[in-house]
N, C-alpha and C positions, 0 to 999 in steps of 0.2 A: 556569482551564480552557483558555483559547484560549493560553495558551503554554505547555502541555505537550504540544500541538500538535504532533509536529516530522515530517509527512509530506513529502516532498520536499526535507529539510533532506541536506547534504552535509556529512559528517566526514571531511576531511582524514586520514593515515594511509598507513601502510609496512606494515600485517600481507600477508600470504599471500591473502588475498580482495579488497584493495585492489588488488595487483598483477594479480589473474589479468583475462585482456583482457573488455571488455563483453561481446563477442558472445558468448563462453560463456557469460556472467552471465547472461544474458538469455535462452537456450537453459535455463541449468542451472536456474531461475526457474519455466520454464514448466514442466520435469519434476518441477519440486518441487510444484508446484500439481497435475498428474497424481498425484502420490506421495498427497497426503493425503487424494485424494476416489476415490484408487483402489479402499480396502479399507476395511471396516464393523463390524471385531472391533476391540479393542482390542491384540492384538497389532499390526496395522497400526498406528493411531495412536502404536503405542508407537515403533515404527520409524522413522516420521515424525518425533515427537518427537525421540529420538537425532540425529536427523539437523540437525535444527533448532537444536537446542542446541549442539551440534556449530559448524555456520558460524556462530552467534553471540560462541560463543567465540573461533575463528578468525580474526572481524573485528576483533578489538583494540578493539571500541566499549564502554563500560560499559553492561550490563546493562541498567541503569536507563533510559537513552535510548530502548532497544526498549519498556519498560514505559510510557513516557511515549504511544506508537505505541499503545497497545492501552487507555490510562488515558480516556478523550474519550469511548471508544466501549463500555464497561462498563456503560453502565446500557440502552441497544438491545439490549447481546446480553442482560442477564438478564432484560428484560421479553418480547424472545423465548423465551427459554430458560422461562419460566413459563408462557407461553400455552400451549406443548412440551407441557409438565409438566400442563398440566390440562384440555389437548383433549385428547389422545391415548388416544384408549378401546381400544385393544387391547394385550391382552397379561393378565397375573395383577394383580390388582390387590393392591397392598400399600395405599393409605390410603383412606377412603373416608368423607366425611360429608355428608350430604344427596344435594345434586346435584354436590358435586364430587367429584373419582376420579382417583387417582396411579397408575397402572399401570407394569408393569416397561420395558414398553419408551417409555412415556413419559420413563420416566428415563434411558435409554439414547439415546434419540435429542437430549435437553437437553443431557446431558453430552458428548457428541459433539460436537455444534453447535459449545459454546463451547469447548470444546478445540481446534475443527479452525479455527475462525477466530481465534480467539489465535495457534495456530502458522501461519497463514494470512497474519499481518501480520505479528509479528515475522520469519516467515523471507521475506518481501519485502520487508520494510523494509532487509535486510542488498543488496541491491541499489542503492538509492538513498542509502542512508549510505556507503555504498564505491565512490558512480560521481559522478562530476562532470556535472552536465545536459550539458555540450557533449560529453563523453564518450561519453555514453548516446545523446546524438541522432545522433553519425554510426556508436555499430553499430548502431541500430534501423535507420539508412539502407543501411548497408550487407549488414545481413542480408536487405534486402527490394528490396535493387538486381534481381535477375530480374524482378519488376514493371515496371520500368521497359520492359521491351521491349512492355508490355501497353497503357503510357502510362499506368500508374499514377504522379499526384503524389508516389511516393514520399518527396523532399526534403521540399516541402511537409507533410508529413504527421507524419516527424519533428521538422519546426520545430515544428510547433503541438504535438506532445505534451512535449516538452523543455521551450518557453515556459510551458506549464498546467503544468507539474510546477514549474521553478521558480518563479513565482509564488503558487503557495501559501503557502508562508513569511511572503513580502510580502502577502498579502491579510490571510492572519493577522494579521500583525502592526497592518497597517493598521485591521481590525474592532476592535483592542484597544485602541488610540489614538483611533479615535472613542467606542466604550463611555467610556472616562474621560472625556474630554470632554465627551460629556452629561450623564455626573453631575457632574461638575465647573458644569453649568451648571443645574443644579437637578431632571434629569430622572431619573425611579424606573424604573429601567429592571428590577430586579430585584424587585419589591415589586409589590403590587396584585393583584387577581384575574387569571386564566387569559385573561380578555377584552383586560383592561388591558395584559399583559405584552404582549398579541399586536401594541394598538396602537402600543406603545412599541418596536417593530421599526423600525417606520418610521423611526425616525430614527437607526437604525443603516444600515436598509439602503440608504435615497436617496442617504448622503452616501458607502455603499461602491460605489455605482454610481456616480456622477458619476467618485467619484475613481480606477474602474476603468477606465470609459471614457476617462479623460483620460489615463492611465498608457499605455492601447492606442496612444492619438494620438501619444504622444512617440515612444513604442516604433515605430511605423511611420515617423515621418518622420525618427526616426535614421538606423534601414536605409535608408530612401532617400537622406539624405543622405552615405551611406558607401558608395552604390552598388549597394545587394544587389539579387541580379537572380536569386538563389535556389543550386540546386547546380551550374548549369551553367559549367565551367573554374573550378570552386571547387577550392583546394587545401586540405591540412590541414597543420596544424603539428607534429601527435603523429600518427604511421603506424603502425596497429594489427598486431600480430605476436603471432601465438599462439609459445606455450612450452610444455615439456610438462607443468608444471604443471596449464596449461589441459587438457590431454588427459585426467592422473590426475581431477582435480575432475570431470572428466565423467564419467570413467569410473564413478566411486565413487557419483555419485548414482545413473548406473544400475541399479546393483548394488542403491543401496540402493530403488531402484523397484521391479526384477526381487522382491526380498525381500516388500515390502508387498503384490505380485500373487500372490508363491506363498503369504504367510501367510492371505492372502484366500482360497484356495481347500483352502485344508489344512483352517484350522480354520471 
């Protein structure tokens, strides 16, 4: 389970959404997250959908990687999706036995749910597989450079979400490497009652804290020792430049936003 993990994993790559520059990515991201909580018919969602399937194809990434993005978190969304499905007392009821009751729009608002957070991660996930963390943290910086006249830590702010994004990977990996190791050492970590599993945490999670905080210490007195004193007369090695690429891709999710808002009030 924990390595089919791949949130804040980075895939290398030449397609047409690898090239286009972060700060649109991160622009065209956040209108896509407006796109799919914009409209509540299914034609919206379906436009959403298009759209999502669309830059997944685009990325050059296999399929299967995004499914891996949404494979972890399958059984939260259907045990929401069932709470959905048997509180929801309004609407016509189609099943009904004793005290429990499936109503129509309990079933609409389930299949919604899990629809819109499927296409929710897979079409963010196309962001972080086609942007490299050091990539990602100087447009987050630079999109939010006006701040700075406010005396907002801007830099700062991007360092720490770039750092917590790639390190995920590495935590993962790391929790999976002690899991075998305690069973390697005799410990039931997957076995025993609801109680038992809970106590058998502990010795997942004290040795991924030690070994988090120790990861933090090295990490800090690198930078220190290389001199980092943050973004101030910091330069960059890759000088972001929009194309008009970047212009079309904006243009086109608008469109396809503009579309999801007028199907939301048509039908």
């Amino acid at each position: 389970m924990l390595r089919d993990i791949t949130i804040g994993q980075y895939f290398p790559g030449n397609s047409i959404v690898h090239r286009l520059d972060p700060r649109f990515k991160l622009v065209i991201t956040l209108l896509f997250i407006i796109m799919l909580f914009s409209g509540g018919n299914a034609v919206c969602l379906g436009i959403g959908a298009v759209y999502t399937v669309t830059a997944l194809l685009l990325s050059g990434i296999p399929l299967k990687m995004y499914w891996k993005s949404v494979k972890p978190l399958m059984p939260f969304l259907i045990i929401t999706a069932c709470l959905n499905l048997l509180f929801v007392r309004s609407g016509e009821v189609l099943w009904q036995w004793k005290a429990l009751k499936i109503t129509d729009s309990g079933l609409n608002i389930s299949l919604f749910m899990i629809i819109r957070i499927v296409l929710l991660i897979m079409g963010s996930s196309v962001l972080t597989y086609t942007t490299s963390p050091i990539t990602l943290t100087d447009a987050i910086e630079r999109l939010l450079s006006p701040l700075k006249k406010l005396r907002f830590p801007v830099h700062e702010l991007a360092m720490m979400m770039s750092i917590a994004l790639r390190f995920i990977p590495t935590l993962i990996e790391e929790t999976d490497k002690i899991i075998s190791a305690q069973k390697a050492r005799g410990a039931e970590i997957d076995s025993g009652s609801f109680t038992q599993r809970a106590k058998n945490l502990a010795s997942i999670l004290v040795p991924l804290f030690i070994s988090s905080f120790r990861r933090a210490d090295e990490l800090a007195t690198a930078m220190e020792c290389r001199c980092y004193h943050g973004g101030e007369g910091r330069t960059r090695l890759r000088q972001m430049k929009s194309a008009p690429r970047d212009y079309i891709a904006l243009a086109v999710t608008i469109i396809f936003l503009a579309a999801v808002i007028a199907a939301g009030r048509i039908f």
